[in-house]
N, C-alpha and C positions, 0 to 999 in steps of 0.2 A: 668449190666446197670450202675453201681456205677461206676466202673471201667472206662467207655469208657465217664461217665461227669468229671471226674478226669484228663483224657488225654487229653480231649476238651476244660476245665478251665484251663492245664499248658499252653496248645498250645496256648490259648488267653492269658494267660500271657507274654509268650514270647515272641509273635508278638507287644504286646503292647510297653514294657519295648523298645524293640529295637528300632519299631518306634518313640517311644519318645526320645529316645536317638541321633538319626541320628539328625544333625545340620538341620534346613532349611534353605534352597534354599536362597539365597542373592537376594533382588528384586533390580535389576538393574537401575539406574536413568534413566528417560529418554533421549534420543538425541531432539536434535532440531534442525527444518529444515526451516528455513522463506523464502518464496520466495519473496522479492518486485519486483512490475511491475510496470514501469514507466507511467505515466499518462494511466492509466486504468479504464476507467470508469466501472459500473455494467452492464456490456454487455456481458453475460455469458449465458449460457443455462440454469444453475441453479442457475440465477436472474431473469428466464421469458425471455429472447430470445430466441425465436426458429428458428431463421435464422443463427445466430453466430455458427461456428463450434467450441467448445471449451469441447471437449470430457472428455481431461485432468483432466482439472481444474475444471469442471462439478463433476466426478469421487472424488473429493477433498470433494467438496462442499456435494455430496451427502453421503458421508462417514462420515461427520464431523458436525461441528454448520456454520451456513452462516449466518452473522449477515446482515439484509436486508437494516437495517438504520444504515450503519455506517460512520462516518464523519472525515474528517481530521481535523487538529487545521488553518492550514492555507495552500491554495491552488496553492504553488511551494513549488517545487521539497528538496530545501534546508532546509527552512524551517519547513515544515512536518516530513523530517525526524528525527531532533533535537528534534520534538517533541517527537514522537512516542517514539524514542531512548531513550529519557531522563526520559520519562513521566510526561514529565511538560507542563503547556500551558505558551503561550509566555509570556514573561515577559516586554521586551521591543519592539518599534517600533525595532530594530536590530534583536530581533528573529525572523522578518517576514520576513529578508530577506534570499536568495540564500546562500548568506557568513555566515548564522548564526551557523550551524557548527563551521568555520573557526574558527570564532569570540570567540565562548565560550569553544568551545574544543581540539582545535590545538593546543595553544600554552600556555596549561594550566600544570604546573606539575602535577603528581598521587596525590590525594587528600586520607582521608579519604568519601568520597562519591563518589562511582563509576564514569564517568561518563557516565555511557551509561549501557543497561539492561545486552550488551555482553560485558561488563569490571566486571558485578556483576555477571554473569554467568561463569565469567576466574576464577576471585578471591575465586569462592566456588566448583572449581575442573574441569570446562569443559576446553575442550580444543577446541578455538574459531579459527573460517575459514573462513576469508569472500574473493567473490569472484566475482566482477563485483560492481555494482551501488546501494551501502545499504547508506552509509550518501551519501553525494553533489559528491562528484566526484566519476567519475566512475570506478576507480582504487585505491579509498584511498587513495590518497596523493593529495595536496593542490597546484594548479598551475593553473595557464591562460588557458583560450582554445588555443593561440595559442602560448603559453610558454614552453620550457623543461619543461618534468617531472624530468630531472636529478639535485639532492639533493635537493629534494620535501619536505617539512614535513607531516607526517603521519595525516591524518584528525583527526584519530581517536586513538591516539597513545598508551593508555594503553587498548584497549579492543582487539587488535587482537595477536593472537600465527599466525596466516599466514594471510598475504592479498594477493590473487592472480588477476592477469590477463594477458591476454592474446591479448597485439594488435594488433596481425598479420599483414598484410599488410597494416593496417592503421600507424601503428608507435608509435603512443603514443594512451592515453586512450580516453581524447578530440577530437581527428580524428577518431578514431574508432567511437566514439559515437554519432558523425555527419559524419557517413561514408555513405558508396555507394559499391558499387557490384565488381568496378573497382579498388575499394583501394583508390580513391580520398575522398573529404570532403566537407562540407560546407565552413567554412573557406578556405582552401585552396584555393576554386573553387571563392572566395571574394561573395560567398552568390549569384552564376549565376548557381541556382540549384533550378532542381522542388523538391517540398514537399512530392515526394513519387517516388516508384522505384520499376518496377517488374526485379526481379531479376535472369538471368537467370545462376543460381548457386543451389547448393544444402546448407544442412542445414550449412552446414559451412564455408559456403559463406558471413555471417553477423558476427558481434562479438558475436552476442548472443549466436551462435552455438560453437563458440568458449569458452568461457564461461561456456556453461555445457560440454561440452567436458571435460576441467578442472574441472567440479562438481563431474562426473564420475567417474574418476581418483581418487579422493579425498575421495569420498563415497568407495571404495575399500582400498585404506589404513588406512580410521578412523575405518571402520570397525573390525580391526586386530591389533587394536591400546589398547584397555583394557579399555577406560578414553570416560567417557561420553561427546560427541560432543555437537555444535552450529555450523551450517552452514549456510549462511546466503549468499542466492544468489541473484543478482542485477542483471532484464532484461530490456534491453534498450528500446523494442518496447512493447507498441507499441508509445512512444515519436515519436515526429518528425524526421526526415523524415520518411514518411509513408514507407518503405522498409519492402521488405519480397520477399522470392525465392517464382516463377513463380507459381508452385504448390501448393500454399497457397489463391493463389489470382485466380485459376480454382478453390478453392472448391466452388464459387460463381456465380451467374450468377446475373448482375448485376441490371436487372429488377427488382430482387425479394429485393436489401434492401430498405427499406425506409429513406425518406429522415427527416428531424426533423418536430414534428407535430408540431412544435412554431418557426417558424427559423422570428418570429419577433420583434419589441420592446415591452417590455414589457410596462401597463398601467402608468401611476403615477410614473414612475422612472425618477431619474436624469443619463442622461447618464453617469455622471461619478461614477457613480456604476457599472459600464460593462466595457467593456475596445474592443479598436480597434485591436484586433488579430494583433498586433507589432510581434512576433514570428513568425505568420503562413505567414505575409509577408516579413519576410527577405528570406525567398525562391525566391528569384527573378524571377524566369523564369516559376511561376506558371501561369496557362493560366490566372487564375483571383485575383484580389487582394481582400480582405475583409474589409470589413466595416462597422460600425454601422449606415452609411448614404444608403445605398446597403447591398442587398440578393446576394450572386454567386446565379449563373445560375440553375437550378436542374440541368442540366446533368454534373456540375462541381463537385455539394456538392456530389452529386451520387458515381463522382468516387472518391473524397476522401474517402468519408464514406466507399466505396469496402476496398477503399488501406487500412485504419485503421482497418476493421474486417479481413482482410488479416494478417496483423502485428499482431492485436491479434492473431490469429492459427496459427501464426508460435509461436512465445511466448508458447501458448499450447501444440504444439510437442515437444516442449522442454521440458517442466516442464514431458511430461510423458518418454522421459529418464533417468530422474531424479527418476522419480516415480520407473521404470522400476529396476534403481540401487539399489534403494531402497530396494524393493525386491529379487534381485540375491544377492546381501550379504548378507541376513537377518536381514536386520537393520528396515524394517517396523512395524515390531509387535512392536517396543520398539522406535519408533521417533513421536516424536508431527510436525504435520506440520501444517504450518501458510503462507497464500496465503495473499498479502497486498497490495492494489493500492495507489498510494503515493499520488494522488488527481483524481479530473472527470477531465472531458475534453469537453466541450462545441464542439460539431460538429452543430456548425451554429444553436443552437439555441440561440434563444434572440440576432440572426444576428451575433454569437461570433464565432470566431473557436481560441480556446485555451481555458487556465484555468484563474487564475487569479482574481477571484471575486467570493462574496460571497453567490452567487446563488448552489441553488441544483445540477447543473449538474457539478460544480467547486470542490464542498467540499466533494459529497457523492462516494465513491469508494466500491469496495471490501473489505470485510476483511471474509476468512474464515480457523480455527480453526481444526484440526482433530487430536483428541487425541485417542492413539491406547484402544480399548474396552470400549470406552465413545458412548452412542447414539446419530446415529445423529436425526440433529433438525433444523428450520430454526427459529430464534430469529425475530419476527416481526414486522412491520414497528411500531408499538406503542412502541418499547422500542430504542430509538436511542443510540447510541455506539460511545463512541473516539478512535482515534487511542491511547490513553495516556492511555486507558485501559488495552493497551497489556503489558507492563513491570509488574504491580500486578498481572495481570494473568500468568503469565508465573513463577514467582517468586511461585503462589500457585499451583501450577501444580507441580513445579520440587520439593515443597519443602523447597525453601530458603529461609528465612527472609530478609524483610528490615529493617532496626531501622532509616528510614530516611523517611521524608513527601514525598508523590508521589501526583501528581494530578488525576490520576488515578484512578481506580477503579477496580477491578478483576471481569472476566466476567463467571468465573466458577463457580459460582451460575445460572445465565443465562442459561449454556454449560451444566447444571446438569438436569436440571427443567423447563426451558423455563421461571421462574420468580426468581425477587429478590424485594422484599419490602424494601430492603434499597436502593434501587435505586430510584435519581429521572428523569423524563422521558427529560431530558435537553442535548445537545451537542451544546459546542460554537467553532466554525470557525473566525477567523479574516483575514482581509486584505482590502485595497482601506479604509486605516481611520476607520475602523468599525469594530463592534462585530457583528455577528449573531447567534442566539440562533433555534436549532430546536428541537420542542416539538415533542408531537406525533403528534398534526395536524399541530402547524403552527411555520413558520418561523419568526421570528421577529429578523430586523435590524436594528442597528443603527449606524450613520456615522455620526464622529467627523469633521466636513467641513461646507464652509458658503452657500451651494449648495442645495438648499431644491427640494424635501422632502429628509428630516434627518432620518423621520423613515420608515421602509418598515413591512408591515406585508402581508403575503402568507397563504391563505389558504389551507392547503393540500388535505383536505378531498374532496374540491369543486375545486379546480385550481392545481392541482399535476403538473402543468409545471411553476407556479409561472410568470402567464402571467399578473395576474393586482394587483398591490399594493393598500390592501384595508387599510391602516393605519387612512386616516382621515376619512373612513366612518364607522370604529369599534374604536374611542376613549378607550371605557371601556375593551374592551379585550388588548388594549395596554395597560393600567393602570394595568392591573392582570398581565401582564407580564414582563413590564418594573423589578421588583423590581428581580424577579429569573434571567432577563439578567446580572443587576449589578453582579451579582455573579462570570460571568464569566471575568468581568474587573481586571485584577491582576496590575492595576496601570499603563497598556500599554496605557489610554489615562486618566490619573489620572489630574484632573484639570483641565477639558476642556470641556468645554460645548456648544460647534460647532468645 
């Protein structure tokens, strides 16, 4: 017996000694994989639609954190992204617009401060890929819609190792991105184009297919590359024009969508709080034109509303070849992906069809989160979310410091637990001269202009479509509020009090 715990005590010796001696396994950083999708509202399966086919991005959402109340800083396309990008909220009336990329980071030399989350993701070892529609243009570089892109400047000039696209038989990235099934455009066509298109082509028939085509591609060489990626892919639809091939707009039968349960004016608003769908009428050759004086027809708003859940599930077939790549290279167990709607998109409620204003269906989009062995979760409407959240989150996830102020905040406390006590429940949106603040219940606006009412407040709890502004008959809930909205004023209407 001595004998045989003598040989059993060396044998545990020696197992031990060894395995303690063998180096461990290097934990590998992770990859990143952002999808932004152009004016996407929360029209998803796994937001509570059960009509929308979005099996994909469903898949995402149910794998991952889905923040339910998440908000942009401002409701286009340029603008939002600077935000997001920088994690800043705007600073001047110029970050609110389209050009504000251009403006603050085209033609800026490399600074000590990154400018963008994918120049501080280059700078501390990834190697960054963007490809389609991540800042204002849709190909990274800085031109006219209907300009050469030939000797463009880079939108984004120190944050990309590759900008790809692909404009097939549109030509440039501008004509693709107001393209058509035939290769023509909006411009081109001088705007004698309807606002959507069943398209009788397969997936890479749109740019967008083109696009992950190149994502594809890409996801196979990073893969075999050694050096932890950013890939950052930009989808066109479901933006205007409403396009998508043929078999996206049969997964629908059009009885069954519904059409807006508010497609009217809201109580106590100054019209110039809303704006007259200027966008969705440069479509010229739409059967109906839109207006805040006029409702479209139901069987107009109908078929738009088809065409836009159409463009979304083409959008969603794609992101799952992406998903798909993901997987046949092995790259999923070890990539963070991030699903992001660049703003809402008003389908004809409050009589709107577009974005542009500071109402709920303008500012609240997507945002969902899936980090590889993290549980998922949905983040609930009492806790609202910025897009300016996502650079400190991202930055705590891979690991990387900032030694620089963010406006942000990191949502991976949220993504851990479902709370954070250092969070307050506050998200501000700007545009049309005003702030807007959303709480967990209520919305509160204010607009810098001689146009009254100046203030707007919405009850969520009791009016979730933000149909009568109850401001002047809750005085003291404006007075508790007023002072947390100041907060979100960073000087963009500093000295003005109309």
């Amino acid at each position: 017996m001595t004998k045989n715990y003598a040989c059993i005590f060396s044998i545990l010796c020696f197992t031990v000694f060894f395995s303690c001696s063998e180096p461990a396994a290097e934990e590998k950083p992770y990859n990143i994989l952002f999808i932004a999708i152009d004016d996407l509202r929360p029209e998803l399966g796994v937001y509570g639609n059960d009509i929308i086919q979005t099996p994909n991005l469903d898949a995402i959402g149910n794998g991952g954190s889905v923040f339910l109340n998440h908000y942009v800083q401002v409701p286009t396309c340029g603008a939002s992204r600077c935000s997001i990008l920088t994690g800043m909220l705007p600073q001047t009336t110029n970050h609110l617009q389209n050009s504000a990329i251009e403006q603050f980071l085209s033609n800026e030399p490399e600074k000590e401060r990154p400018e963008s989350f994918v120049h501080h993701l280059k700078r501390n070892g990834y190697y960054t890929v963007g490809i389609g529609k991540i800042s204002h243009s849709v190909d990274g570089l800085w031109y006219g819609y209907e300009e050469s892109p030939e000797g463009a400047k880079m939108e984004m000039p120190h944050s990309w190792d590759e900008m790809l696209f692909d404009a097939g038989k549109w030509g440039t990235g501008w004509n693709a991105f107001f393209g058509y099934a035939d290769g023509s455009n909006r411009q081109g066509k001088n705007k004698q184009v309807k606002p959507y298109e069943v398209g009788d082509v397969d997936d890479l028939g749109y740019p967008d297919g083109l696009s992950t085509q190149l994502a594809v591609k890409k996801l196979k060489e990073l893969s075999t590359k050694g050096q932890p990626f950013f890939m950052g892919l930009g989808l066109f639809k479901p933006h205007l024009p409403f396009t998508a091939p043929k078999k996206y707009w049969d997964l629908y039968d059009r009885a069954d969508i519904p059409l807006s349960p508010f497609p009217d004016l809201p109580e106590n608003v100054h019209p110039s709080s809303l704006q007259g769908s200027g966008e969705f009428n440069q479509y010229q050759l739409g059967e109906e034109k839109a207006g805040l004086d006029r409702k479209l027809s139901d069987e107009y708003a109908r078929k738009l509303r088809h065409a836009y859940y159409a463009a979304v599930s083409y959008s969603d077939a794609l992101v799952g070849k992406v998903l798909e790549a993901l997987e046949e290279e092995g790259l999923a167990d070890n990539t963070i992906i991030v699903v992001w709607g660049d703003h809402g998109w008003h389908l004809g409620d409050h009589r709107v069809w577009g974005k542009h204003t500071t109402f709920e269906m303008a500012v609240r989009s997507p945002l969902m989160i899936k980090v590889p062995g993290m549980a998922a979760r949905k983040i609930g409407n009492e806790l609202p979310v910025s897009s300016i959240d996502l650079y400190p989150t991202l930055m705590e996830l891979t690991g990387i410091p900032t030694d620089f102020p963010l406006d942000g905040q990191s949502l991976v406390p949220l993504m851990k637990s479902g709370r954070d006590a250092q969070r307050a429940a506050m998200a501000f949106s700007y545009f049309r001269n005003g702030i807007s603040m959303r709480t967990d219940r209520y919305r509160l606006t204010r607009y810098f202009r001689e146009a009254e009412p100046t203030l707007e407040l919405f009850d969520h709890q009791n009016d979730p479509m933000e149909t009568v502004n109850i401001a002047g008959e809750f005085p003291e809930i404006v007075a508790a509020l007023l002072p947390q909205l100041e907060k979100g004023n960073t000087g963009l209407y500093a000295n003005r009090d109309n």
